[in-house]
N, C-alpha and C positions, 0 to 999 in steps of 0.2 A: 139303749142308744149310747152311751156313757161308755159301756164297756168298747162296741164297737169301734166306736170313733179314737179311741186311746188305741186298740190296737192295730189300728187303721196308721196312726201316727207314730206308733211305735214301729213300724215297719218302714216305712216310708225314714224314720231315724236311723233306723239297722243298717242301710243301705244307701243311706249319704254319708254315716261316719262311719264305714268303713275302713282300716288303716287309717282314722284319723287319732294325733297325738292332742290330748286333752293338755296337754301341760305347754304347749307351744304355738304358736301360729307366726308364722313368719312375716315379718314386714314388705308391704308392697315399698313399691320406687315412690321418693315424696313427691307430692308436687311441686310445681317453682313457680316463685312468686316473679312478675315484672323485675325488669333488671334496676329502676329508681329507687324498687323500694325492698331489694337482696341484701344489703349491707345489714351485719346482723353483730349482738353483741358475742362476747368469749362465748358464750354457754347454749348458741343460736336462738337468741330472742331478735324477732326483725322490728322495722320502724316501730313507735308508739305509738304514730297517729296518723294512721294511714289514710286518712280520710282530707287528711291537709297537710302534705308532706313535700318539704325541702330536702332537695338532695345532699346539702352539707352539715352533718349533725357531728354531737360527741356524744357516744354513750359510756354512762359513768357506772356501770353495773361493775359487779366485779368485787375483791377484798376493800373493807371496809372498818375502820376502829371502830372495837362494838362493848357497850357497858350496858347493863343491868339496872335499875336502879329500879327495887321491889317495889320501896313505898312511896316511890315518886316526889322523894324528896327534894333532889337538887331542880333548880330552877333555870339557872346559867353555866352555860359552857365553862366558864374557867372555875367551878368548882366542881369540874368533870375531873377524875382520875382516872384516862387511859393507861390502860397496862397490853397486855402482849394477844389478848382476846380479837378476834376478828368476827367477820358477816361474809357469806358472799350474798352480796344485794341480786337480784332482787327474791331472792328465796328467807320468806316469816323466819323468825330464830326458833318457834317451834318446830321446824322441818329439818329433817337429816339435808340435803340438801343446801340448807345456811350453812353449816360446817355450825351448827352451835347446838338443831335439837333439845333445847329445852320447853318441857311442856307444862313447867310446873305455874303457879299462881308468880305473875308479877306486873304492874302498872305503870313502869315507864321504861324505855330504852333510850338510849344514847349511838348517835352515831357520827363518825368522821372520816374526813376523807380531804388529801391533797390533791390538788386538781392546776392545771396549768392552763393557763387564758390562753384564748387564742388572740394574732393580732385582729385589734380592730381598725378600721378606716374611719376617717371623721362621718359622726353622725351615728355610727351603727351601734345596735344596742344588744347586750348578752344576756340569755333567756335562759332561766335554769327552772326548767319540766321535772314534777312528779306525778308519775301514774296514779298511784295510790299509794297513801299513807292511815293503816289503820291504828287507834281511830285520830286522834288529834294531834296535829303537827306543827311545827315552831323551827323555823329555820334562821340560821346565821352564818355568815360570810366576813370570814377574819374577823368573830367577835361582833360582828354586826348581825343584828337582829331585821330580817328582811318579809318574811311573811310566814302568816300560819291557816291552816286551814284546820276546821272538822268535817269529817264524814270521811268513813275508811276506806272507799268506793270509787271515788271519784277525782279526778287531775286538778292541779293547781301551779302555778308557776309564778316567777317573780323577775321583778329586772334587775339585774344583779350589777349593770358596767359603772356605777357609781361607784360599788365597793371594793372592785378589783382593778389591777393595774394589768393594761394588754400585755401579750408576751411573758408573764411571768405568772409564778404558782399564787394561787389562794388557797384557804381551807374552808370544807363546808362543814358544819357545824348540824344536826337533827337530831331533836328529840320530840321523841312520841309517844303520847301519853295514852292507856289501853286499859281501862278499868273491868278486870274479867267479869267484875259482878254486876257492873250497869245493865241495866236490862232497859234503861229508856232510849237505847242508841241502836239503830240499826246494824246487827250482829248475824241474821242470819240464820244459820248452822254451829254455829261459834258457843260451843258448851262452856257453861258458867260454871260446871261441878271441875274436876281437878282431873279428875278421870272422864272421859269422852263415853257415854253411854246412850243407848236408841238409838235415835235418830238424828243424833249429835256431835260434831266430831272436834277435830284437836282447835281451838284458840289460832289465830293470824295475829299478830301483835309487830305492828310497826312497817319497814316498807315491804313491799309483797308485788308490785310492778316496778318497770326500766322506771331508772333514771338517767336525765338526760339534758344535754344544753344546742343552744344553736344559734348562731348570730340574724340578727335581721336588720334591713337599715332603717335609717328613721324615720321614713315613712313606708308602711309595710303593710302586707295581708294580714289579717287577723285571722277571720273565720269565716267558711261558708254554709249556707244552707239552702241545701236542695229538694223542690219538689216538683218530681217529675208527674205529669199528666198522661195515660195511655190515650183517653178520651179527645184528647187536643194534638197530642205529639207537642206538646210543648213542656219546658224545667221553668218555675218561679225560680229564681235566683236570690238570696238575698247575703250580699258580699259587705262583712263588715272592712274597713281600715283605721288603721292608726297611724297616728300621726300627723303634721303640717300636709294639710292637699291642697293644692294651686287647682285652676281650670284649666291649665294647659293639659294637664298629665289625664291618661287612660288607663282603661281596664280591656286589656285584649283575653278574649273566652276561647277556646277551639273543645269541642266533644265530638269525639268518636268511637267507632266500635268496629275495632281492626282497624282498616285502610277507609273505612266510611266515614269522612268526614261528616256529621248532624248540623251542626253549625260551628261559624266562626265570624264572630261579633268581638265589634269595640263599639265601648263607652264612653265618653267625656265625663269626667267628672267636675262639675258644675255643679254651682249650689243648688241650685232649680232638683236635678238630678239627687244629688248626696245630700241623707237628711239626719246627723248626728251622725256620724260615719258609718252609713250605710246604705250601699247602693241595694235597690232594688230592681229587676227586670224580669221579664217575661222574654223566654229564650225559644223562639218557634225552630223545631226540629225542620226543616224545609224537605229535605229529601223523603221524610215520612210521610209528611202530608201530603208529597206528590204519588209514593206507592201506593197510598192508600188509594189516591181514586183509581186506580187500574182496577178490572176486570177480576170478576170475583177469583178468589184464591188468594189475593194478595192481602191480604191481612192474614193469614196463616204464615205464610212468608217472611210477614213483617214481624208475625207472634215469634218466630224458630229465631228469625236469626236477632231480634232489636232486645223484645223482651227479657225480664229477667225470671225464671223460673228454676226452680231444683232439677226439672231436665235438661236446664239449656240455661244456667246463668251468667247471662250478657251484661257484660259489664261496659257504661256509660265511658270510657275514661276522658280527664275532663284537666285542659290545660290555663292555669290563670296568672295571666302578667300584668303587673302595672310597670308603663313605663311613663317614661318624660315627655317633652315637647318635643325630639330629635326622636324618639322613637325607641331610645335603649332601654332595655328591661332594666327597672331598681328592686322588683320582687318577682320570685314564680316561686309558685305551691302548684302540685301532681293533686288532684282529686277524682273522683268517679263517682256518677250516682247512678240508678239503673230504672228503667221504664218496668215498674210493679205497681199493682193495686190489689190491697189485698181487703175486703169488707162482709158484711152479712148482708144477706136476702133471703129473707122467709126465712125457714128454719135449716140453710144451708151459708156454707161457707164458699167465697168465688175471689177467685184469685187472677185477676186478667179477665173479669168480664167469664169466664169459664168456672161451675160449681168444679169445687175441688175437696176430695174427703184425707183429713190431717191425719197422718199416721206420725203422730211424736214419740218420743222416750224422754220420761224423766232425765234429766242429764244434773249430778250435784256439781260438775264441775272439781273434783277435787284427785290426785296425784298422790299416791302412798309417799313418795318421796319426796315430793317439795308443797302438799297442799293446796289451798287455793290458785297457784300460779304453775303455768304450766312447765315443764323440765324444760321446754324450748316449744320453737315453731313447730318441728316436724312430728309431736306426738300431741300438738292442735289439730292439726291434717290427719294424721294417721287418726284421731276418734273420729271426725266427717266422715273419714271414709268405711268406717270399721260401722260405723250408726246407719249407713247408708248400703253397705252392703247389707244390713242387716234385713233390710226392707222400710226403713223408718226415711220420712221426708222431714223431718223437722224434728227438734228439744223441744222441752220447756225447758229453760233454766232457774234453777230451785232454789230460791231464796240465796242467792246469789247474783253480783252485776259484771258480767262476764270481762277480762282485757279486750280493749279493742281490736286486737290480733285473733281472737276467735271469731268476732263479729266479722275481719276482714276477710277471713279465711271460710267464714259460711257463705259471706257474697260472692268470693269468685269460686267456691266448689259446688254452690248450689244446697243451702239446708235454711227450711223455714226455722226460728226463732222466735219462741216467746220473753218476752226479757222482765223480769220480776223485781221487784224490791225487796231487799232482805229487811226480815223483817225485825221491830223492836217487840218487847217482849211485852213492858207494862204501858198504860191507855195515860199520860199525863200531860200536860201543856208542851212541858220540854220535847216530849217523845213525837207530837203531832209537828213541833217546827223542824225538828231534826229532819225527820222523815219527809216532809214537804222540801224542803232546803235537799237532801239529799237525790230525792227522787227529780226533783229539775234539773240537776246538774246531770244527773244520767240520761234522761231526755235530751238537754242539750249537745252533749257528747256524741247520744245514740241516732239521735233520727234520721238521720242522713243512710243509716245501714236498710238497703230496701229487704234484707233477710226477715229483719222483725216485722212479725206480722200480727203480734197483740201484744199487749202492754197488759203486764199484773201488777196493782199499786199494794194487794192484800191477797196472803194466802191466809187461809184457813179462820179465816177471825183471828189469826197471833198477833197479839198486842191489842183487840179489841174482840177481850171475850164476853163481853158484855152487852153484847149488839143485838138481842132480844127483850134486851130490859131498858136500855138505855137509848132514848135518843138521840145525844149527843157524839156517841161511839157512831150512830146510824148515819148523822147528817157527817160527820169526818170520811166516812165509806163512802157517800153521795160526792163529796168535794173531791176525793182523794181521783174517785172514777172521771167527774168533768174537769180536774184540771189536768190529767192527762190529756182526754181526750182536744184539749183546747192546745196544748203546747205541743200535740203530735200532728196535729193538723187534721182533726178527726179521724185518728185511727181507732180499729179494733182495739176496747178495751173489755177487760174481765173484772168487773169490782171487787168482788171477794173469789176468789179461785176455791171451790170445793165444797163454800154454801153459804147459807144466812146471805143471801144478795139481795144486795137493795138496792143500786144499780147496775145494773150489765149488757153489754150486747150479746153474752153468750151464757149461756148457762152450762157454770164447767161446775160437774159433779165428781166428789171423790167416792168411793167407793171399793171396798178391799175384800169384799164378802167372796168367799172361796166356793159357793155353792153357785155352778156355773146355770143351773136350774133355778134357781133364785133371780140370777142376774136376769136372764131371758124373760122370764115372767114382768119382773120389777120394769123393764124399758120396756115390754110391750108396746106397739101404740095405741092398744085400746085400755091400756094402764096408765096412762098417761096423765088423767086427771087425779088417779089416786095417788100417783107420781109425787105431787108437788100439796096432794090434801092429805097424805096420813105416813108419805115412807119419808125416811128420816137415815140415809145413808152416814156413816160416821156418825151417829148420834143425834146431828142438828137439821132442824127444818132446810129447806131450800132456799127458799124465798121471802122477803123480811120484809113490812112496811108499807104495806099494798103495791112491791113489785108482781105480775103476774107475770107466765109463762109467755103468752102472746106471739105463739110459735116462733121462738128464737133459738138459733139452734143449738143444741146439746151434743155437749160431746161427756165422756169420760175423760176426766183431766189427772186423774189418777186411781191407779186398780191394779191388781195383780200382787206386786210384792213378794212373791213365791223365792223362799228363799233356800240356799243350797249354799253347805257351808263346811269346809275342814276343819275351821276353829268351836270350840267348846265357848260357851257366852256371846255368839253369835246372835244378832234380832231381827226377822222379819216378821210379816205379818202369819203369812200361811207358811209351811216346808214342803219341801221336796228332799227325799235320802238320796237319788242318784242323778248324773244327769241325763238319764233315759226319763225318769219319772219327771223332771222339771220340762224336758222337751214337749213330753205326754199332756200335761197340765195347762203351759202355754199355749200348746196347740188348740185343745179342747175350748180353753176360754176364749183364744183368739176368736175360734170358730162362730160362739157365741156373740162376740158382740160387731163381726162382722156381718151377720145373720141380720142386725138388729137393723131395721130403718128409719128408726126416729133419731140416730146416730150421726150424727157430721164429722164425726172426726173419735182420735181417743189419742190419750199420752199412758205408754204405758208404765210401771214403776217397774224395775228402771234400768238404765242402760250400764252400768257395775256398779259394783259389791262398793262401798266406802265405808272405810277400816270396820267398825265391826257391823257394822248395818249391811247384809248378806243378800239382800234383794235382786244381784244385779244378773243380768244377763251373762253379763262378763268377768271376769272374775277383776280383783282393783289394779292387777297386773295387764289386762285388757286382750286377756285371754278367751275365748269365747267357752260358757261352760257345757254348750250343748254345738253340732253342727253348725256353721255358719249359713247354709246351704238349706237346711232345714230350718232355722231361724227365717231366712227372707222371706219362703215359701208362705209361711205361718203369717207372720208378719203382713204378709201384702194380701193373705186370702186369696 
């Protein structure tokens, strides 16, 4: 069987990659983002926060004063000695890409930058935005000390218009503190050794997303959040504001999708109404509720053109003004949210009320050239589309917390998302607040993107390898899974991704065993019980603490790793020498656990190579190492 089926695939490869050049694939036309939110920095990185986005920003990416400081000694800007060294922000200084590539061991950096005020009008207040700053940051403005955040991951901002004068230059002052050897701080992939080895790769150290400012006036949008209902055709609303609110002043909503206006609602804001500032409503879709009651079909109708899906993602877009008592807008932010529901039933996954089976790729997220952050927008788009022709609906994202430009770029191309917390390495008091503190702020950031469709608070037991002996490791795994699922609004979450689960809605198994007749026996479904009473994939039990099975569904969350590689000290798990023989391989095991039906889904390892970890489908250039064409085939089964 083994043999045939390989040369079944192997032929079926002979005669897709025909005249095909291994060393090349040429770039399709990018996509194009709305024209509100086009305006992009020097190096094409577009808005930060596409999620709540004004049309008048400054982005400060770009050359940068950049200092060193190994042992993290200096404390204060003016015992900084800038010399003629630069950054280009927002690329790590470990990245060729910074203009600086260094990778060696060091704990704090320095950065500055001259910057020119925009005017301001009475009242209005200047907002100075960072993406991310790994791991701890401490900013200043002309010598003023203005705010610091920790967690490498996640946005922070501050109000700057006290310390600067309108119309004329200030200086911003950053420093970041990055201790290579902490292992209580959410890091990741983020190798501790000097040299990048396994499944490890180069250090981020310092900023790694846009930087950016933006005027608001003094009473302003803050933030929103949306959750859209299939079941109701209705969005909960909940619109925070800052600042002085009278009752005279509104909140005017318009969401549509195209020329379809869904609704357009104004609010008063009234004490009654605004409760610590924050309005809450319930936003009835009217035109949905009216197609739905038409004659059957129309809810297919309604599925193509409203819902949001990987074949058809409809995007919400969503208009919000607050104005005065005369009617003139004082704020507008651009947002979008999109009609998805993504949950478990029995031991299936359904997405829109319809069972849907997850074909994902590991995705590490990482760029030979610039690392964690991508070279720009258009080779964010180019991997959707590159993951997607492949035959894949969806990532995981692997111990990493994606920019919110790939998030924005999955919602409007269509790619399911599971979004993970990178993890800390040792189990301490410090490591469990960081982590909690870190992982809310990414939920808060994240939930509005209806791409994500499970939440990983824990991969692999890392940072709690002691979750067979320890209870206390057990019940942080229980917390870690219900305070997700409490602040996503009960969504899809995975408690420990790949085993030892003590809580989960899914039981995601890793597994990397190369004997494709093993795997098939092992998921059997009349193996099933011996499944989770005696096999022991990666080493460790499944199931921890009197979680049982309770037919929930199982997917593979990671498998394969078949690795194919030009470099000498290359790591995967299994090899392939050509890439006929990795096509072969692919194929084969594909087959197998398409074959399987106690399966809902699978993530395979992985979608490229990352620097010496050789796993990839692709090569880290984003080259494909076997036919594309042959790839989907496989792929989709």
């Amino acid at each position: 069987m083994h043999q045939k089926r390989c040369v079944k695939l192997k032929c079926i490869f002979c005669f897709c990659t025909r005249g095909f050049d291994f060393k090349r694939v040429d770039r399709m036309e990018t996509y194009h983002m709305e024209p509100q939110l086009s305006k992009v920095d020097g190096a094409g990185h577009g808005y930060p926060r596409p999620q709540f986005a004004r049309s008048d920003w400054v982005c400060l990416n770009g050359s940068w004063q950049f200092v060193i400081d190994h042992e993290a000694v200096v404390r204060f800007p003016k015992h900084v000695t800038f010399g003629d060294t630069t950054i280009v922000v927002p690329f790590a200084p470990e990245t060729p890409a910074s203009g600086v590539g260094d990778t060696s061991f060091y704990k704090a950096v320095w950065y500055r930058r001259a910057v020119d005020a925009p005017d301001l009008k009475p009242g209005e207040r200047l907002i100075l935005h960072f993406g991310a700053v790994d791991w701890s940051a401490r900013v200043w403005i002309n010598d003023h000390f203005v705010v610091e955040h920790e967690g490498g991951y996640t946005p922070f901002s501050a109000d700057i218009t006290d310390h600067v004068e309108p119309g004329k230059p200030f200086v911003v002052c950053v420093r970041a503190e990055d201790n290579p050897h902490d292992l209580e701080k959410n890091r990741g992939k983020q190798d501790w050794e000097e040299v990048p080895h396994g499944i490890w790769y180069p250090r981020t150290t310092g900023i790694w997303q846009t930087v950016w400012m933006e005027v608001v006036p003094s009473t302003s949008l803050q933030s929103v959040t949306w959750r859209p209902s299939i079941d109701h055709f209705t969005v909960d609303l909940a619109l925070r504001l800052d600042g002085p609110l009278n009752e005279r002043m509104r909140v005017v909503i318009k969401l549509a999708v195209g020329d379809d206006v869904l609704a357009d609602v104004s609010y008063a804001l009234t004490t009654r109404d605004v409760r610590n500032g924050e309005l809450k409503r319930t936003i009835q879709l009217t035109e949905l509720s009216e197609l739905s009651d038409l004659p059957d079909g129309s809810i297919d109708r309604i599925r193509e053109r409203y819902f949001w899906h990987p074949n058809h993602p409809n995007l919400i877009d969503a208009i919000l003004e607050l104005r005065d008592e005369s009617g003139a807008v004082i704020d507008m932010v651009r947002s979008y949210t999109q009609l998805v529901k993504a949950e478990t039933r029995g031991d299936r996954i359904f997405v829109n009320n319809c069972s849907d089976r997850l074909r994902l790729v590991l995705d590490q997220g990482y760029w030979a050239s610039s690392g964690m952050t991508p070279p720009d927008d258009a080779a964010v788009q180019e991997d959707i589309r590159l993951i997607k022709e492949a035959g894949f609906n969806g990532v995981r994202k692997h111990n990493k917390l994606e920019d919110p430009r790939f998030l924005y770029w999955a919602d409007r191309l269509g790619l399911f998302v599971w979004e993970e917390l990178p993890s800390a390495y040792h189990f301490t008091d410090k490591s469990m607040v960081r982590s909690i503190r870190c992982w809310s702020e990414a939920i808060e950031r994240d939930r509005n993107h209806g791409c994500i469709i499970a939440w990983v608070p824990i991969n692999e037991s890392w940072g709690v390898l002691q979750l067979p002996d320890s209870s206390l490791q057990r019940e942080y795994q229980r917390s870690m899974y219900r305070l997700t699922r409490s602040l996503t609004g009960g969504a899809v979450v995975v408690g420990n991704d790949g085993w030892e689960m003590v809580e989960s809605d899914i039981v995601a198994i890793h597994d990397y065993d190369a004997d494709t007749a093993r795997i098939s026996r092992r998921y059997a479904p009349e193996n099933l019980e011996r499944l989770f009473r005696e096999e022991k994939p990666g080493g460790r039990v499944l199931l921890l603490d009197g979680m049982t099975y309770q037919g929930k569904p199982i997917l593979l969350t990671e498998f394969g790793g078949i690795k194919l590689s030009k470099e000498t000290g290359s790591w995967g798990y299994s090899e392939a020498k050509t890439p006929e023989e990795l096509a072969c391989r692919y194929g084969e095991l594909m087959a197998v656990v398409h074959a399987l039906p106690v399966l809902g889904g699978f993530c395979y390892t992985e979608f490229t190579d990352v620097y010496q970890e050789a796993n990839g489908l692709f090569w880290m250039d984003r080259t494909p190492k076997f036919s594309l064409e042959v790839m989907r085939k496989v792929t989709m089964g």
